[in-house]
N, C-alpha and C positions, 0 to 999 in steps of 0.2 A: 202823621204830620206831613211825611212828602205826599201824600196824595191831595192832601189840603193845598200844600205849595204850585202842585202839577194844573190842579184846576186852578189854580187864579195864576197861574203864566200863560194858560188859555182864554181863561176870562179877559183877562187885563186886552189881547190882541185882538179879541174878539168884539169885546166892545169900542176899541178904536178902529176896528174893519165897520164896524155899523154905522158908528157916526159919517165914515167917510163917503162909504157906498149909499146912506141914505141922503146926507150933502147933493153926492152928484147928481143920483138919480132926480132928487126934488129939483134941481139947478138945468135939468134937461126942459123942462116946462113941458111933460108930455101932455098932449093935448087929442083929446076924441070931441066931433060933435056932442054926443050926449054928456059927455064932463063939462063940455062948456058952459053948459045950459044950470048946472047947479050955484048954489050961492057961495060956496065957500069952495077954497083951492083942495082938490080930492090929494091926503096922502101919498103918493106914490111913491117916497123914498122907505116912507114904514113898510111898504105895502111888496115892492122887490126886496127888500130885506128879510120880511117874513118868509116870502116864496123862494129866495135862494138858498137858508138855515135850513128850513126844511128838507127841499133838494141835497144840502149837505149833512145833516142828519140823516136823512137815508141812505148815502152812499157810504156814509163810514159805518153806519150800524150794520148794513148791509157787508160790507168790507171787515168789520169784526167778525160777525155771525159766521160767516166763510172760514174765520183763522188767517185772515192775509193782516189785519193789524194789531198787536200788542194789547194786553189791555191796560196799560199805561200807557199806549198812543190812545188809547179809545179813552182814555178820563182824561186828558189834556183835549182832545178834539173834539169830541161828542159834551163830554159834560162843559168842561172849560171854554174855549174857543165857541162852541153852534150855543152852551148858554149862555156867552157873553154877546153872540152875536145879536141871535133871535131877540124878537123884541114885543114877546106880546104882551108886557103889563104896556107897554106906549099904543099897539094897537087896540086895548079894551079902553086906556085911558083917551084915546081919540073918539072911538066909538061914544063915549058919555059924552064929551064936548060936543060934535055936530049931533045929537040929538038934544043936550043941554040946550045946542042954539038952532034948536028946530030944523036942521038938517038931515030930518030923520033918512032922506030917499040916499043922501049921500052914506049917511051910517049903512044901513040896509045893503047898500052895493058893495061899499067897502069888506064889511063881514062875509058877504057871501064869493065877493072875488077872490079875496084872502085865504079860506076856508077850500074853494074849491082847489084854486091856484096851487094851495099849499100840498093837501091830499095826493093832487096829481105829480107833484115835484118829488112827496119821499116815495109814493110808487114808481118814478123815473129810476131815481137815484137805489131803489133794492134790484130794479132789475137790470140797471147796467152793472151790477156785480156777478148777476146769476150765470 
């Protein structure tokens, strides 16, 4: 039962770091020639959310692995907190909507930015631990 309590005191922080960081980032109106060019406004607040969770899931799993954190810091921050944060049932459930509304080149970019983005962020984050 306190492990159950430990993740959802991470949860809970985790998913109001999401909303907020994805808030701002969407509120930034980043802007590329080629995003302009599509029909619908491309994610960006899901899209640094997903690639920062990751970057921090690999720094702390990478920071367990080592023995430098607890692993009741590693079920409050790894499970708790990066699964409250992460957000990929939002990033698959966007994927269905712009393909839903025939935005498939926007889906397609989205997935493969996100995907690559992500890969290279928990390979950052395991080797600024090493």
């Amino acid at each position: 039962m306190k492990e159950l309590f430990l993740v959802c005191i991470g949860s809970f922080f985790g998913g109001g770091a999401r909303y907020i960081v994805g808030k701002v980032v969407q509120s930034w109106g980043v802007s590329f020639p080629v995003f302009d060019r599509l029909p619908v406004a491309f994610p960006w607040g899901t899209m640094a959310v997903n690639v920062i969770g990751c970057f921090l899931i690999g720094l702390l799993s990478g920071l367990s692995l080592g023995g430098q954190i607890s692993s009741t810091t590693k079920l409050v921050l790894v499970t708790g907190f990066c699964g409250g944060f992460t957000t990929f049932s939002t990033f698959m459930n966007e994927n269905l909507l712009l393909g839903r509304d025939g935005a498939m080149l926007s889906a397609v970019l989205y997935t493969l930015l996100s995907l690559a983005l992500g890969l290279i962020a928990v390979i950052v984050g395991y080797q600024i631990v090493k």
